[in-house]
C-alpha positions in Angstrom: 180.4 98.4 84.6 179.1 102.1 83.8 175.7 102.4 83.3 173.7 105.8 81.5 170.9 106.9 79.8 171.0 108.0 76.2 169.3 108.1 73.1 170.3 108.2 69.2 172.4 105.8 67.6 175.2 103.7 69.1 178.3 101.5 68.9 177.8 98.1 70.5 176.1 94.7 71.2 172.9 94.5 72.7 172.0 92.4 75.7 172.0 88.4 75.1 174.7 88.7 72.6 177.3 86.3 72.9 180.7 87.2 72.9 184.0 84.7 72.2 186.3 84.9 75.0 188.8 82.1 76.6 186.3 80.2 78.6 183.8 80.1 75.7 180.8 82.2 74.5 179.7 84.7 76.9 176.2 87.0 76.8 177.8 90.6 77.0 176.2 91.4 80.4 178.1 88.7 81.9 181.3 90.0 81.3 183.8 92.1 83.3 186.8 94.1 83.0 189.7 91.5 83.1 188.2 88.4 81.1 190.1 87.5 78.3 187.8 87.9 74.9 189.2 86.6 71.7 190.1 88.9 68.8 191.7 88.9 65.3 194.5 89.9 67.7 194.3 87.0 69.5 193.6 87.1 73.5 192.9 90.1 74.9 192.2 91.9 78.7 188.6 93.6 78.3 189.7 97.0 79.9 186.2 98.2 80.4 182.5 97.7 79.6 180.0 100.6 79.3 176.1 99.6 79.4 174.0 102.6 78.1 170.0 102.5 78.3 168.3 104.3 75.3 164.8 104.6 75.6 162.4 104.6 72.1 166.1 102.7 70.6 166.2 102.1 66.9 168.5 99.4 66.6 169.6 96.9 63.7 168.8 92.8 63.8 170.4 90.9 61.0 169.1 87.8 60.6 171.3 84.2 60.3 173.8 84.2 57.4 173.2 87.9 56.5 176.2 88.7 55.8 178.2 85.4 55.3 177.2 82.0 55.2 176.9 81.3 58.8 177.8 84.8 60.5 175.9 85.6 62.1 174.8 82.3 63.7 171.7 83.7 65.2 169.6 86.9 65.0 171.6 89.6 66.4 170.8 93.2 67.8 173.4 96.1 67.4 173.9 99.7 67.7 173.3 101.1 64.2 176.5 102.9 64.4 178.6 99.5 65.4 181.1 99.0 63.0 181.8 95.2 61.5 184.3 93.7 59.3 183.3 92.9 55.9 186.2 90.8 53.5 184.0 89.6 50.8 182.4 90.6 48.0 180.3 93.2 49.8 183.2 95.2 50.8 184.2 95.2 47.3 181.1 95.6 45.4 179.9 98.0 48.2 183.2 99.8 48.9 185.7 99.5 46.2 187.6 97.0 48.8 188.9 93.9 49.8 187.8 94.3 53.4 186.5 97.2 55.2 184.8 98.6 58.6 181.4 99.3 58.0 178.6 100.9 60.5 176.0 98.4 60.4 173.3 101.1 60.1 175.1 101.7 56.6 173.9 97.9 55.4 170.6 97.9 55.8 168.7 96.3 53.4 164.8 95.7 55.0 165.4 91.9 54.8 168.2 90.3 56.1 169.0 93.5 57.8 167.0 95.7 58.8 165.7 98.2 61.7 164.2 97.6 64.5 162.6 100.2 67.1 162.5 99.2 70.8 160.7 100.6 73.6 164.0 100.3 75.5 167.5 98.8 74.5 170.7 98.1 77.0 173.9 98.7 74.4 177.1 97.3 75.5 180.2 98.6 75.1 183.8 97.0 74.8 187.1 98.7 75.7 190.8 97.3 75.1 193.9 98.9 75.4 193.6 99.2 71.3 191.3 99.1 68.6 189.8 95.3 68.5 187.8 93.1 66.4 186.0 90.5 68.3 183.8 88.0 67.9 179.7 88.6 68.6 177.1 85.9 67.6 179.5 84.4 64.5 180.0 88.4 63.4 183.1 90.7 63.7 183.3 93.6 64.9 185.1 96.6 66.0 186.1 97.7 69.6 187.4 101.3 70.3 190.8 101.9 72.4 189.9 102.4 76.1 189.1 106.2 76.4 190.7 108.1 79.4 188.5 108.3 82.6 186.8 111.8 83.2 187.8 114.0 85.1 185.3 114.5 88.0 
């Protein structure tokens, strides 16, 4: 796992949150590059995980059954950049579509979704060999494509 300090906004899942893979429901720190996490794709090889600190982090919680009934299951932190899948009728009342990729930060309401500052946040990052939507705490959302190792 690569670790590094940042600030701003982010794509990701924050510490805790559980992620669907084959062997169940996993908090996002636990998992490595290799386990199998379940997407819209079906099974999928998590390529590589990137854990970034941001100090002073403003992040987003949405509350249980923000944004369906059920999903998410639980309050859940993410980057305010992450992107989710919407296919009801926020996506079209919102977007002038049936479903769409949204950056959470973008959904913010002050009640069911809404920022949150922390002194200190750990973002997680998920990389497949493609774009993915997986499941986090009963929500979708989007994965980018691996991105090529730098060049030292």
């Amino acid at each position: 796992m690569e670790e590094a300090r940042a600030r701003g906004s982010a794509e990701g899942v924050l510490l805790g949150t559980g992620v669907l893979t084959l062997e169940g429901e996993i908090p996002v720190e636990y998992l490595t590059p290799g386990d199998r996490v379940v997407t819209r794709s079906g099974a999928r090889a998590l390529r590589r995980i990137r854990a970034t600190r941001r100090a002073g982090a403003v992040v987003v919680r949405m509350t249980p059954g923000a944004i369906a009934p059920g999903a998410p299951d639980q309050d859940v932190l993410l980057g305010t950049d992450q992107k989710l899948r919407l296919a009801d009728w926020r996506a079209k009342a919102m977007f002038g579509a049936r479903e769409v990729m949204v950056e959470v930060g973008r959904m913010v309401d002050g009640q069911l979704i809404r920022h949150e500052r922390l002194a200190e946040a750990r973002i997680f990052t998920l990389e497949f060999d493609a774009e993915e939507t997986i499941y986090a705490d009963g929500v979708e959302i989007h994965c980018p494509a691996r991105q090529p190792a730098e060049a030292c």
